[in-house]
GUGUTI-557224 format. One record per residue (C-alpha): residue number from 1; residue in three letters; chain; x, y, z. Coordinates in pm, whole numbers, always signed. Layout:
REM GUGUTI-557224
NODE   nr  rest  kette      px      py      pz
NODE  NUM   ALA      A       X       Y       Z
...
REM end
This chain:
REM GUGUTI-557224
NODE   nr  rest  kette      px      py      pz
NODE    1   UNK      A   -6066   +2308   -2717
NODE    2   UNK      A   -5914   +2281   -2407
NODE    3   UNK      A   -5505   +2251   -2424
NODE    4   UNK      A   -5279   +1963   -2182
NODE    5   UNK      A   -4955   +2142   -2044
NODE    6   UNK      A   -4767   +1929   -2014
NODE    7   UNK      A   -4424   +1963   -1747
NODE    8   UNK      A   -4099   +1799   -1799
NODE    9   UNK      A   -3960   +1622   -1502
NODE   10   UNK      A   -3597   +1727   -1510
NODE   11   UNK      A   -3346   +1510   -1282
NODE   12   UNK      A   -3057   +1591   -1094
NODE   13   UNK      A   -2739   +1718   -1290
NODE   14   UNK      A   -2427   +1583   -1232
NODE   15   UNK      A   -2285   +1896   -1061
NODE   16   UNK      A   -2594   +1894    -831
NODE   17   UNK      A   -2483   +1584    -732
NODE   18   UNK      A   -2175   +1614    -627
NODE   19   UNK      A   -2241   +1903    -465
NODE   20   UNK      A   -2476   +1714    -234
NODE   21   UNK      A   -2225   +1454    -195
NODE   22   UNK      A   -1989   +1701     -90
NODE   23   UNK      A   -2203   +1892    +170
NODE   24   UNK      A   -2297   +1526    +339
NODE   25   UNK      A   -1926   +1435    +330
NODE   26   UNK      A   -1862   +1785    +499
NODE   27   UNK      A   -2100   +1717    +782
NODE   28   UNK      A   -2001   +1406    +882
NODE   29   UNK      A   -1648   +1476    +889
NODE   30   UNK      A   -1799   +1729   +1125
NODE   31   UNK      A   -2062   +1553   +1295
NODE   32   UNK      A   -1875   +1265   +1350
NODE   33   UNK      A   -1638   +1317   +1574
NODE   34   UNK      A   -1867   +1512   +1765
NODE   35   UNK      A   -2078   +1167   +1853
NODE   36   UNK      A   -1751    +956   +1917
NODE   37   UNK      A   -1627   +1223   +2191
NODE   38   UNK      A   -1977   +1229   +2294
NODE   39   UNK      A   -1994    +856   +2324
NODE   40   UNK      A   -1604    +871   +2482
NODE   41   UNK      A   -1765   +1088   +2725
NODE   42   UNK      A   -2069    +868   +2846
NODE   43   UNK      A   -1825    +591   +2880
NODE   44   UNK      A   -1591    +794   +3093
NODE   45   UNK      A   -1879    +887   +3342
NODE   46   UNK      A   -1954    +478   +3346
NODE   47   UNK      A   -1630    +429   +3426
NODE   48   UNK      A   -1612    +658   +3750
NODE   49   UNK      A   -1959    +521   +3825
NODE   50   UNK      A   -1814    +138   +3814
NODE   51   UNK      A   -1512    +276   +4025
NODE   52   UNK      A   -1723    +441   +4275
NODE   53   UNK      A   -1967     +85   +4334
NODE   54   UNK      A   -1597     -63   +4379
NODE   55   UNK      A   -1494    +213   +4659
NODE   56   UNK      A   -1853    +137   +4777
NODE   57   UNK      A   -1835    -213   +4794
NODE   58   UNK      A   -1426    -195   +4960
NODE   59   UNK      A   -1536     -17   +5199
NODE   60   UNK      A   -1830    -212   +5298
NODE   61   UNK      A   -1515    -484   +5311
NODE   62   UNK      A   -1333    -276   +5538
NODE   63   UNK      A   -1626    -270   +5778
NODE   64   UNK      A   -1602    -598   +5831
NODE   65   UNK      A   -1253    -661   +5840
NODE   66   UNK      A   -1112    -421   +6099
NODE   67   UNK      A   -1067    -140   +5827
NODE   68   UNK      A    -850    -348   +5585
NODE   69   UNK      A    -900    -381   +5226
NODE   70   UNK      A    -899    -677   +5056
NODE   71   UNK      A    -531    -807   +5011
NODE   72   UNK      A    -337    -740   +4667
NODE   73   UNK      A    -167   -1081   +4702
NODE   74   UNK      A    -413   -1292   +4851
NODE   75   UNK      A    -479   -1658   +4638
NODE   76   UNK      A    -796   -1520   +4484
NODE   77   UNK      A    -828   -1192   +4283
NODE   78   UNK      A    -977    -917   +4465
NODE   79   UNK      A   -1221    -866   +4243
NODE   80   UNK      A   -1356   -1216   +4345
NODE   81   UNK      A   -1344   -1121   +4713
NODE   82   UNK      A   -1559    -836   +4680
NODE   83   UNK      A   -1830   -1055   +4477
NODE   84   UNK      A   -1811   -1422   +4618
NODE   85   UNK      A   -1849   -1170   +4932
NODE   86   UNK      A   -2160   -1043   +4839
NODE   87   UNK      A   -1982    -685   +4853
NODE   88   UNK      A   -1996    -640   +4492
NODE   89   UNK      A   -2255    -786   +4222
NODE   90   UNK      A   -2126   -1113   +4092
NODE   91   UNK      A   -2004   -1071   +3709
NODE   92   UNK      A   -2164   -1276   +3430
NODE   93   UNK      A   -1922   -1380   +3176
NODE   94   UNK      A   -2013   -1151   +2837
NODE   95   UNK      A   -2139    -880   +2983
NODE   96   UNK      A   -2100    -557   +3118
NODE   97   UNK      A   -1976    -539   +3491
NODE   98   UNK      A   -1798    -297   +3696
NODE   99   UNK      A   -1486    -453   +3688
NODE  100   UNK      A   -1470    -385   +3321
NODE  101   UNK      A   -1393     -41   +3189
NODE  102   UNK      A   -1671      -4   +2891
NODE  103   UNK      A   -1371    +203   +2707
NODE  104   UNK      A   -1148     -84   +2697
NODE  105   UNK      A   -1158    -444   +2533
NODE  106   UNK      A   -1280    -715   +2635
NODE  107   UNK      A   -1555    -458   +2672
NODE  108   UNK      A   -1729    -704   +2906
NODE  109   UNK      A   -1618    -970   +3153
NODE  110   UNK      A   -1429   -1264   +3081
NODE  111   UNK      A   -1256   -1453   +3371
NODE  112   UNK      A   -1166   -1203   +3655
NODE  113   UNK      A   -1013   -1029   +3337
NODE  114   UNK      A   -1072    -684   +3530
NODE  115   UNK      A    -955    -381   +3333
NODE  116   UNK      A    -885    -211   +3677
NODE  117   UNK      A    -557    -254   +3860
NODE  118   UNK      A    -561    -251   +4257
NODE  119   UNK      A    -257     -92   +4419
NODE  120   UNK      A      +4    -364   +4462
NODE  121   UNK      A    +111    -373   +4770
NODE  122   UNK      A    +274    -714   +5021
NODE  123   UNK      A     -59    -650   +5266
NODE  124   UNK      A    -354    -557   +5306
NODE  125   UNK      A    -404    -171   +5334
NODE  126   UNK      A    -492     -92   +5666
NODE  127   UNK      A    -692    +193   +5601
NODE  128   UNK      A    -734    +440   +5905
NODE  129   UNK      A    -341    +432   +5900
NODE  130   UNK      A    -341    +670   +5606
NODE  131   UNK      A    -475   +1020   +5716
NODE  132   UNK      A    -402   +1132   +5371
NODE  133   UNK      A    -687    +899   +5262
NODE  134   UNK      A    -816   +1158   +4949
NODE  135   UNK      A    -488   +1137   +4829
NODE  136   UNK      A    -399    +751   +4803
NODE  137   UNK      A    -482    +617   +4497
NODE  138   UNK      A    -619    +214   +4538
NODE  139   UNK      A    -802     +80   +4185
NODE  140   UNK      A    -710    +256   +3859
NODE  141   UNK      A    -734    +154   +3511
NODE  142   UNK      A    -456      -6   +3447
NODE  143   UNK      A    -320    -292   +3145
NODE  144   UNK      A    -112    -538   +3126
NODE  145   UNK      A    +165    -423   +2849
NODE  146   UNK      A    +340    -458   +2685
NODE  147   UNK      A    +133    -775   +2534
NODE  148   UNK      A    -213    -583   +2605
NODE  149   UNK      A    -360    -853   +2782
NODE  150   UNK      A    -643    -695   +2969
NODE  151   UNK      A    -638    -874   +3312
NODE  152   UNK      A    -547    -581   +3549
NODE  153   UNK      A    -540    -737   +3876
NODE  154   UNK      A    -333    -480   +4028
NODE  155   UNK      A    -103    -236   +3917
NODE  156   UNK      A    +250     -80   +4005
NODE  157   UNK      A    +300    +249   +4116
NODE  158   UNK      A    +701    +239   +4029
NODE  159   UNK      A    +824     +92   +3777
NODE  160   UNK      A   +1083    -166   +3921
NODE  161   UNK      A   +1165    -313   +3544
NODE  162   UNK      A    +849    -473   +3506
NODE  163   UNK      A    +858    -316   +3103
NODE  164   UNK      A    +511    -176   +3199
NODE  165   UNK      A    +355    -429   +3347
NODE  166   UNK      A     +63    -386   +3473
NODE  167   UNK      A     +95     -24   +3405
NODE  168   UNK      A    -160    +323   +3449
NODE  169   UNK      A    -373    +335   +3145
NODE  170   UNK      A    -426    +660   +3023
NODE  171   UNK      A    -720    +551   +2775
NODE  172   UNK      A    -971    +861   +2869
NODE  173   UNK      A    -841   +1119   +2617
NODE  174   UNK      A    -528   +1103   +2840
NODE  175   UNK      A    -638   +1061   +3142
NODE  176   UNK      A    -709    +782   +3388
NODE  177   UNK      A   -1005    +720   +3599
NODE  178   UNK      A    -865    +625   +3938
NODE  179   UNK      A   -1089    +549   +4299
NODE  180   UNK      A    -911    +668   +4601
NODE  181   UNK      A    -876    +539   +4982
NODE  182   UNK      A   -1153    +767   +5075
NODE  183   UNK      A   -1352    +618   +4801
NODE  184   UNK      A   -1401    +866   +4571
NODE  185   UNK      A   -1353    +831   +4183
NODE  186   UNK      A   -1235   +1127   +3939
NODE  187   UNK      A   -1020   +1167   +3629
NODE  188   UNK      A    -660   +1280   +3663
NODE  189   UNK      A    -430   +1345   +3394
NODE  190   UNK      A     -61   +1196   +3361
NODE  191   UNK      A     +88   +1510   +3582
NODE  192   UNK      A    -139   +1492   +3861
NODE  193   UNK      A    -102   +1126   +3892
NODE  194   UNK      A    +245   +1176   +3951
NODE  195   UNK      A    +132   +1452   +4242
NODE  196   UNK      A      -7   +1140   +4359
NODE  197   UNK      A    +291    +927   +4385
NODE  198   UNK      A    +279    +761   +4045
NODE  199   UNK      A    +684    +769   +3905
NODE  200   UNK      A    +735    +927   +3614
NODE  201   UNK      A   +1101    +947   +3619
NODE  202   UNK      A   +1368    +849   +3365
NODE  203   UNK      A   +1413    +504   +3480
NODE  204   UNK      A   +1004    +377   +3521
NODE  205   UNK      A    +838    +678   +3283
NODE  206   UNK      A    +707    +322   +3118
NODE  207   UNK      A    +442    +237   +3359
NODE  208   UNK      A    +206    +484   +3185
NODE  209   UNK      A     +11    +276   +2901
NODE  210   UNK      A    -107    +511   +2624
REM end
C-alpha cells in the first residue's frame, strides 16, 4: 500500500518579516539618494545644454547686429528677441524650453517666465569691446527673491539694495550654471563667481539665492 507524504506549507514568521522589511528600508535609504543626485545630475547637463543653444542663438544675434547682444532694457524681454527672431525656438506655454531651467519651478514655460537672468546692464553689450570675453558672465540662473517668483529676466551682478532681486541662483548642489560672452556654458561655484565679478561683500552678499 503505497503511503501520501504529505508537506506542510509553513509561512513567513514574524521576525522573517521584519527582517525583510528592514533590509528593503536599508536599501532605499541607500539607493535613493543615489537616483535623485543622479537625476540632479541629468538636469544639470540640460541646463548647460539650454544655456549653450542661448549663447548659440546670441551670437547668431550679434551677427546681425554689428556684434551687439540683445539689449537688457529693451521693451520686450530678451528672451522674446531671440525667438520672435527666429534665433531661438519659439517656447510653447507648458512645456519644456530652454529658457526654463528643468531644476527649477515652473519646470516649463509660462509667459517669458525665464528661469535665466541676462546681465543687467543700461545697453546693449557690444561684444568685441570685451577682450576678456571667457570671462564675462551674460545669462545665469538667476530668481527673483525674495518672493521666489521665477521670471528671471535679468539679473544683478551687485547688489545695490535690491534685497536680492533678481539674484544668482545657486540651485545645482551649490553651484550655478552660467553662459559666458564667448558663449560657453559651465558650472561655477559661489567663490569663482565672485572671481568673475559677482559681489559677495558685506553690504550685497544677498544677491546669491540658495
Amino acid at each position: 500500500m503505497l503511503r501520501t507524504r504529505s508537506i506542510s506549507k509553513r509561512g513567513f514568521t514574524l521576525i522573517e518579516l521584519l527582517v525583510v522589511i528592514a533590509i528593503i528600508a536599508l536599501l532605499s535609504s541607500i539607493l535613493f539618494p543615489v537616483f535623485s543626485r543622479a537625476r540632479e545630475r541629468a538636469r544639470a547637463a540640460t541646463c548647460i545644454s539650454n544655456l549653450k543653444q542661448i549663447g548659440l542663438a546670441m551670437s547668431m544675434y550679434a551677427q546681425d547686429y554689428d556684434g551687439y547682444s540683445p539689449h537688457p532694457k529693451a521693451a520686450k524681454w530678451w528672451t522674446q528677441i531671440l525667438y520672435e527672431g527666429k534665433y531661438a525656438p519659439a517656447p510653447i506655454v507648458g512645456q519644456a524650453s530652454v529658457f526654463v531651467c528643468p531644476s527649477y519651478a515652473p519646470y516649463v514655460w509660462q509667459d517669458n517666465s525665464s528661469t535665466y537672468g541676462f546681465r543687467y546692464a543700461n545697453n546693449a553689450y557690444n561684444i568685441d569691446a570685451y577682450p576678456n570675453q571667457s570671462s564675462v558672465i551674460i545669462v545665469v540662473d538667476s530668481i527673483n527673491a525674495p518672493n521666489l517668483m521665477q521670471r528671471g529676466s535679468y539679473y544683478h551682478a551687485t547688489d545695490g539694495g535690491l534685497t536680492r532681486a533678481r539674484a544668482v541662483h545657486l540651485r545645482h548642489s551649490g553651484m550655478a550654471n552660467v553662459l559666458f560672452l564667448d558663449w560657453h556654458a559651465k558650472a561655477l561655484s559661489r567663490g569663482e563667481l565672485v572671481d568673475c565679478g559677482v559681489d559677495d561683500n558685506s553690504t550685497s552678499s544677498n544677491i546669491f539665492g540658495e
